[in-house]
C-alpha positions, 0 to 999 in steps of 0.5 A: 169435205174441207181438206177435199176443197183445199186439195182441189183448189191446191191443185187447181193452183199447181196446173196454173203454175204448171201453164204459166211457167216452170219457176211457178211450178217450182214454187208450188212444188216446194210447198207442196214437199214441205207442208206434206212432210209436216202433215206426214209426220203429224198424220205417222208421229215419230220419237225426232219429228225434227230430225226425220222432218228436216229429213225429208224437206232437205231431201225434196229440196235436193230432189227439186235442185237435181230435177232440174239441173239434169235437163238434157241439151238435146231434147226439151225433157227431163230425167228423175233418174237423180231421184234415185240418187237422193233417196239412198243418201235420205236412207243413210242419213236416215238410218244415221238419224237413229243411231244418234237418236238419245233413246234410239232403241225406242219405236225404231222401225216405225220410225225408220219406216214413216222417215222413209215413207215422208221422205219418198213422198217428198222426193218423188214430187220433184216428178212434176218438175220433170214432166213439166220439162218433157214434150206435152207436160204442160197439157199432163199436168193439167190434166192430172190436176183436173183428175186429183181435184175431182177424184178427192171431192168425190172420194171425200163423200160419206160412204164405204171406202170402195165405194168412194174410191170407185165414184174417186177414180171414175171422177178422175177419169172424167175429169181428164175425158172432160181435159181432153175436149179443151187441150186435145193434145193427149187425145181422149183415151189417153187423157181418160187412162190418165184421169182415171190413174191419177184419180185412184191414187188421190182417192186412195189417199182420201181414204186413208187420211179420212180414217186417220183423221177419225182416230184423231192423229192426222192434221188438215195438211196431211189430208190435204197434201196427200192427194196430191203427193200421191198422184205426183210420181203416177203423173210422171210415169203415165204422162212419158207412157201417153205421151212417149 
């Protein structure tokens, strides 16, 4: 219940910023890469966590840097299409990562997998860079930041996992009807289906750091930081679909 209160108040944080200011949000988005990536590979251990660690910061990093250089001059958005460019660079130098690695023979796909995986986690947060850019991001970020903080208080409860990821999704759900009723920029419906998707995919996130943490090899940050890193791409995608 501890990491659920963090993730909420983490999130609550994040649609502050997303409201006062783009550079804010730029700050909050970077400590939420780095501290992911440190919990990830805490929560999916690889043999080089400093090579695989600096990895996926570097690759956030430039992910952020590139968001926000390719602001278009025309209309008040932004595009995650250079998103795609700074994942094929993390894989090579992933896969360079481990041809270098002293016993590089070792665990070699579960480390090229959870490099991968940390890596993507990073790099697809800089999405909330982009919708905060786009027409009606602010009022999306918010509203996902709503869903994500209600959808892991629910999810973090005792219980099954289907069980509280249901109770998760419909919080998020409600959580973004609720949005609605004070920013009615996206409309009810919109803000219940986004609500609702952004709560799934914290909830989910819940769950399986909840059960990672019971065999003892996640840390806080992880189950903090996850929930939201999750939510991050969902946000984006869905906030351009209500919104167009």
């Amino acid at each position: 219940m501890t990491a659920a209160l963090l993730t909420a108040a983490v999130a609550g944080l994040i649609g502050l910023a997303a409201s006062l200011s783009q550079y804010v949000l730029v700050v909050a988005v970077l400590v939420l890469q780095v501290v992911c990536a440190y919990g990830w590979f805490r929560l999916a251990p690889v043999p080089s966590v400093r090579g695989s660690l600096t990895i996926a910061i570097a690759a956030g990093l430039a992910a952020d840097v590139f968001v926000l250089l390719d602001r278009t001059h025309e209309v008040d958005s932004a595009s995650v299409g250079p998103l795609a460019g700074v994942l094929g660079i993390a894989f090579v130098a992933t896969f360079g990562h481990e041809l270098f690695r002293a016993d590089r023979l070792e665990y070699l796909v579960a480390s090229v997998t959870s490099t991968a995986a940390g890596t993507t986690l990073t790099v697809l947060a800089a999405g909330l860079l982009a919708e905060r850019v786009a027409p009606g991001g602010r009022t999306v970020l918010v509203t996902s930041m709503a869903a994500v903080a209600a959808a892991t208080f629910l999810a973090a409860m005792p219980g099954p996992a289907v069980v509280r990821a249901f109770f998760g999704t419909a919080a998020g759900g409600a959580a973004g009807y609720g949005i609605s009723k004070i920013l009615d920029d996206l409309g009810s419906n919109r803000s219940l289906l986004l609500g609702a998707s952004v709560g799934l995919m914290a909830a989910a996130a819940t769950v399986v750091s909840a059960a990672a943490r019971s065999s003892r090899r996640a840390v806080l940050s992880a189950a903090v930081m996850l929930p939201l890193a999750f939510a991050a791409p969902v946000t984006y995608v869905l906030g351009r679909m209500v919104v167009g």
